[in-house]
Every structure is written in C-alpha cells, then in structure tokens.
C-alpha positions as CSV (number, residue, x, y, z in Angstrom):
1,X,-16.4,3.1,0.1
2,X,-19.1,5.8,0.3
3,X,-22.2,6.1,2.2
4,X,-25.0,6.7,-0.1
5,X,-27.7,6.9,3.3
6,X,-29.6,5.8,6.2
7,X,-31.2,2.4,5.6
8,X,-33.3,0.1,7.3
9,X,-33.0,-3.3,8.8
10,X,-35.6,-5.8,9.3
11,X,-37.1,-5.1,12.6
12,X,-37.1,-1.0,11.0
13,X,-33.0,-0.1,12.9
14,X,-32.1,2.2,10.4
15,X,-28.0,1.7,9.7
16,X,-25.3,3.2,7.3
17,X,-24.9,1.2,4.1
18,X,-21.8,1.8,2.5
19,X,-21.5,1.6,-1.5
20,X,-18.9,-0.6,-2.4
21,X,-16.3,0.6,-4.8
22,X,-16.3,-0.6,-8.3
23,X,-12.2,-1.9,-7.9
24,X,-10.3,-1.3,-4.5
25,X,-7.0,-1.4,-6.5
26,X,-5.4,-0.6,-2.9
27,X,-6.0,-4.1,-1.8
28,X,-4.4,-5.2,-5.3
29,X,-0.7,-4.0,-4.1
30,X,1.0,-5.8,-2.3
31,X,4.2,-5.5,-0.7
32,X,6.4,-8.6,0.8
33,X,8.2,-10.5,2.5
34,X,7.3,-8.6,5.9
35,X,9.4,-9.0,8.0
36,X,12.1,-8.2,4.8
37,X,15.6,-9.1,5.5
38,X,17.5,-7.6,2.5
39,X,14.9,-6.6,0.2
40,X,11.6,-6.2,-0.9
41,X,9.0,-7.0,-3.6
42,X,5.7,-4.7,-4.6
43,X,3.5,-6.7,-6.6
44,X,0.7,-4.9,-8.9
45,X,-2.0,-7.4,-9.4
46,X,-4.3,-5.7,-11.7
47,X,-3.8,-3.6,-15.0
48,X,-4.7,0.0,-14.0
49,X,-1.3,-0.6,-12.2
50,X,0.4,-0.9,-15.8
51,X,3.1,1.6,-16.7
52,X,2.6,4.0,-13.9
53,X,5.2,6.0,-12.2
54,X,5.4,5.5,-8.2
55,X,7.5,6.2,-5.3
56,X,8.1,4.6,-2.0
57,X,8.8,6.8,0.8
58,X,10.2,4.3,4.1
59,X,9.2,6.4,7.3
60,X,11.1,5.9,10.9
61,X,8.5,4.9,13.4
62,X,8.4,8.9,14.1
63,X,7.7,10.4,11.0
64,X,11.3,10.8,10.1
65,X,11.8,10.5,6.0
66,X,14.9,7.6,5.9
67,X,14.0,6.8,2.1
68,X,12.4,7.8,-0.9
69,X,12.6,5.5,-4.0
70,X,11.3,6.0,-7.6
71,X,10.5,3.7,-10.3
72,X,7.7,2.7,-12.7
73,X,5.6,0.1,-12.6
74,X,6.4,-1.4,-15.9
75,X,6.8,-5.3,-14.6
76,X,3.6,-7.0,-12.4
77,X,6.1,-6.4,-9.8
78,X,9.0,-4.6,-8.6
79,X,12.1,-5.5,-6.6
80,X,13.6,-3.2,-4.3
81,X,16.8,-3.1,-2.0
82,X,16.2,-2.3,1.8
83,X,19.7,-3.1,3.0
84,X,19.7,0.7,3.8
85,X,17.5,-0.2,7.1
86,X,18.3,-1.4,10.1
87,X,16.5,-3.8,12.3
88,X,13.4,-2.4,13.0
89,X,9.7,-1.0,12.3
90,X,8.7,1.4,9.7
91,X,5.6,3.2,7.7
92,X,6.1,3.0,4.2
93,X,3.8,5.0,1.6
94,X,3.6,3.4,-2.3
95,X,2.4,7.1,-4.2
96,X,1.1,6.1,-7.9
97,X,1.0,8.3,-10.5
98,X,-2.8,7.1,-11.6
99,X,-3.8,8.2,-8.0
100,X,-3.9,5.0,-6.2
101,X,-1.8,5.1,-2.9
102,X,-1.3,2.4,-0.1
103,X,0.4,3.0,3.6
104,X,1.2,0.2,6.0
105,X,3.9,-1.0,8.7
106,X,7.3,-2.5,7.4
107,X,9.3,-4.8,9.6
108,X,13.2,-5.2,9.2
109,X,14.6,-8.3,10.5
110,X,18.1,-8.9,9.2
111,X,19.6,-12.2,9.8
C-alpha cells in the first residue's frame, strides 16, 4: 500500500489514507500445513505466479541459513520435503523471480 496524502474525516481530523494496491499477490501464496510434520505445500493462487522461478530459504529462529530450496512454479502448487527439520520454529522466505516475495513463521511438529 502507498500513502497518496493527508485527508480529512468528517468532523475535519485529517488522517493517512493508504492507496490500495491493484493485486497483493503476497496474500495469494500460501504455504501449509503449519505446523508441517514431514512436508510442505506452497500454493500460487493467481496467474502472475505462472512459470516463475523461486526459492525457499528455511531460517533457524536466529538468523541461521538451515535450507535453501529451488524450483519453479510450473504447477498451482508445489510440494516440498522438510524432513530435514527438527521439531521446532522457523522464518522461511519464498523469493520469486517476478519480484513477489513472502516471509512468515514455520512450525515443525513431527509425530
């Protein structure tokens, strides 16, 4: 979102108003289960997601690079292994090739 400028309520309180962005593709990747057991699936719900080359970079809860994984988004969704985790919490970073990038908190909960 950008702020495009002061503008005023009703009673004259003049506030931010934030410009919507045209497609917030960020909230159209998705990444689940979470908690993942054994693996994971990232799911690319609209078509500027088609054909793109990404990679996942799994972070220990300190910064620490424990994975890096690359593939292309040729399928609405990709599968991935995580057996390589242990129990635990970690960042992950999806990095698209069209520019589009997500972070969040992964949870590892192995049975």
């Amino acid at each position: 979102m950008q702020v495009i400028g002061f503008e005023p309520d009703e009673h004259g309180v003049a506030y931010r108003v934030q410009k919507q962005d045209k497609v917030n593709e960020r909230e159209d990747l998705f990444l689940y289960p979470n908690p993942a057991s054994n693996e994971i699936t990232i799911e690319f719900a609209n078509d500027s997601f088609e054909n793109v080359d990404a990679l996942l970079q799994i972070y220990s809860i300190t910064g620490k690079l424990i994975n890096k994984t690359h593939f292309n988004t040729n399928n609405s969704f990709k599968v991935l292994s995580v057996d390589m985790l242990q129990n635990g919490i970690y960042l992950y970073h999806i990095i698209l090739s069209n520019g589009i990038d997500k972070s969040g908190k992964l949870v590892i909960l192995k049975k």
